[in-house]
N, C-alpha and C positions, 0 to 999 in steps of 0.2 A: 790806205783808208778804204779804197774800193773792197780789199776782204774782211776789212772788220763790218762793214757794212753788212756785207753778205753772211758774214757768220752769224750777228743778230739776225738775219732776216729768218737762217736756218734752225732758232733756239724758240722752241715754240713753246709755252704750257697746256697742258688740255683744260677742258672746260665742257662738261657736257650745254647742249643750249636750254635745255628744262631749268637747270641751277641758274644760270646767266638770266633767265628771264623772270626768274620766280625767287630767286633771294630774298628779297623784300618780303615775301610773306612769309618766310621764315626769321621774321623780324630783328636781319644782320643788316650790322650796321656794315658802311664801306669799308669799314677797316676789317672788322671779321670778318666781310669776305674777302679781304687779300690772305689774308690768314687760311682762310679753307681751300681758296688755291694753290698757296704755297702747301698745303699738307697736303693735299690729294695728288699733289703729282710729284711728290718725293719716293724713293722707291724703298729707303730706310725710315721707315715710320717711329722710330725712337724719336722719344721725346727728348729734345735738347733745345732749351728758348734761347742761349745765347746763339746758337748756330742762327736760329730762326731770326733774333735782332740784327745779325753782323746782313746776313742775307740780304734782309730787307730794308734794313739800314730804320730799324725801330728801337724806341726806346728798350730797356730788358724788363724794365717796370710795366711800360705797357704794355710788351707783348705777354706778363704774366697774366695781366687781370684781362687781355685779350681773350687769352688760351680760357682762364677761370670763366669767364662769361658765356664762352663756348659751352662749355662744359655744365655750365648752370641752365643751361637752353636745352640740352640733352641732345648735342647737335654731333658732339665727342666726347669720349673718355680717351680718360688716362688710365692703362693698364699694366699692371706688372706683366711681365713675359718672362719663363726661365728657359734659356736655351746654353746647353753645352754647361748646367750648374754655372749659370753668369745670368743676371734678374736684372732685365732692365723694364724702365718703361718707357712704353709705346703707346705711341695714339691710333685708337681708333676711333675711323670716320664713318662705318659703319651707320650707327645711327643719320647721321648728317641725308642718309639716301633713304632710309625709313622714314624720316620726319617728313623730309620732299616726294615721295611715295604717297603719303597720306595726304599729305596737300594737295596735290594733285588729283590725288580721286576725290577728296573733298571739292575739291570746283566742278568736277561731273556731276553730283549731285546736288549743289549747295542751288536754292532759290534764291530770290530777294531778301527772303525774308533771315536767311544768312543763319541757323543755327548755331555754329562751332565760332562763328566771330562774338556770338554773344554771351557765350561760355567765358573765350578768353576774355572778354570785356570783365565781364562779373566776377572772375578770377582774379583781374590784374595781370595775370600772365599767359605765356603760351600753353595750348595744350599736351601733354606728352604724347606718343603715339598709340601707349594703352587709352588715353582718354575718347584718343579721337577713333579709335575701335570700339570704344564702349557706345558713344554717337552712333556711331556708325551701322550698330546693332541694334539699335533702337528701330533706327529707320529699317532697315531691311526687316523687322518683326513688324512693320505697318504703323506704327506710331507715326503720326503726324509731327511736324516740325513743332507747331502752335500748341500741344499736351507735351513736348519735352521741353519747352519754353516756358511753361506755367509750373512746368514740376521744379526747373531750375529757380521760379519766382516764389513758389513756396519754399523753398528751400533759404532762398535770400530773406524773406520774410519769417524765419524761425530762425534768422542770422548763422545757416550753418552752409556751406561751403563745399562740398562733399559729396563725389561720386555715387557711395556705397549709399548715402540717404537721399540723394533722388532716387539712384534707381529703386529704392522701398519706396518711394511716394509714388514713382511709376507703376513696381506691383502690384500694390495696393490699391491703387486707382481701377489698373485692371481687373481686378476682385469684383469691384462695386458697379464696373462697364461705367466709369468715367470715362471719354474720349474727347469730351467738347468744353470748352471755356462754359459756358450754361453749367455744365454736369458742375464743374468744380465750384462753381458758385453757389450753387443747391447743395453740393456736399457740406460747402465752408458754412453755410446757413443751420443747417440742421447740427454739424457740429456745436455752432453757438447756440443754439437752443437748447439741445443737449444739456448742455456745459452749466445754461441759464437755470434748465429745471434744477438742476443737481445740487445748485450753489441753493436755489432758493428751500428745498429741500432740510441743505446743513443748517441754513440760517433760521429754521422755522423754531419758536421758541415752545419744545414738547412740555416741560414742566409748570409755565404758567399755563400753557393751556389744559393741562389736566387738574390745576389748583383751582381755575376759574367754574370748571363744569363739578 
């Protein structure tokens, strides 16, 4: 008893302490992260989920929609590999330390006022790591947290969703030297006046008024 004792004591898994403290905001649940310790410290990175259920003593079903869920997080892939003309696939975890990278400089930088949580909020889901570089470069060009949070609000407010059209509400802003909530309310103003003359314009009726004179 006394060596089997001992040879559990000597079967150890790694775990970096960044990952162990910060999972949670990589929005894994408990069970995926038994799942990303069991893969990261495998030395055969092939994908095999039955190996992975017997191991861990999980369902085959659940460790499929385990791995899928992974996968849909962009936490890991699943990759073909052709070695010696034989294609298997293989997981990489790769991403899984990019996404925890980003996360982690995002806490050096992040205020109260919490930019990237209120992305994912507005999204429904987590950011990818291109997203949270596109953030990222916002801020280091001098944008303020509070004009990348209004441009995300216009954007919710014309119901569209989308990187590529804030950051055009961004450049654009910058054109006109928007930088302040005020400025965008004086912009959203004058557009509806605009908009106002324009319509009252179409609607003016030219034919009786040149029948009447």
């Amino acid at each position: 008893m006394d060596k089997i004792v001992e040879l559990l004591k000597s079967i150890n898994y790694q775990i970096s302490r960044e990952l162990l403290f910060n999972y949670k905001k990589l929005n894994l649940t408990d069970s995926e992260f038994i799942i990303i310790i069991y893969l990261i410290n495998q030395q055969n990175n092939i994908y095999n989920p039955k190996q992975i259920s017997n191991d861990l003593n999980f369902d085959l079903n659940n460790v499929l929609e385990l791995i899928n869920s992974l996968c849909e997080k962009n936490l890991i892939k699943i990759q073909i590999v052709k070695t010696n003309n034989i294609r298997n696939e293989v997981i990489n975890t790769d991403f899984l330390y990019e996404k925890l990278a980003f996360k982690l400089k995002d806490s050096e930088v992040k205020t109260d006022s919490n930019v990237y949580d209120m992305f994912e909020s507005e999204f429904g889901r987590t950011l990818s790591p291109l997203e949270f570089e596109i953030i990222t470069t916002w801020l280091d060009k001098g944008l303020s947290e509070d004009l990348i949070k209004l441009a995300l609000k216009e954007a919710t407010y014309n119901g569209i969703r989308n990187f590529n059209y804030i950051d055009k509400i961004i450049y654009e802003w910058s054109i006109k030297g928007i930088k302040t909530k005020d400025d965008v309310e004086k912009n959203r103003k004058q557009f509806k006046n605009k908009t106002s003359k324009n319509k009252e314009l179409f609607d003016y009726d030219w034919l009786n008024d040149e029948q009447d004179n």
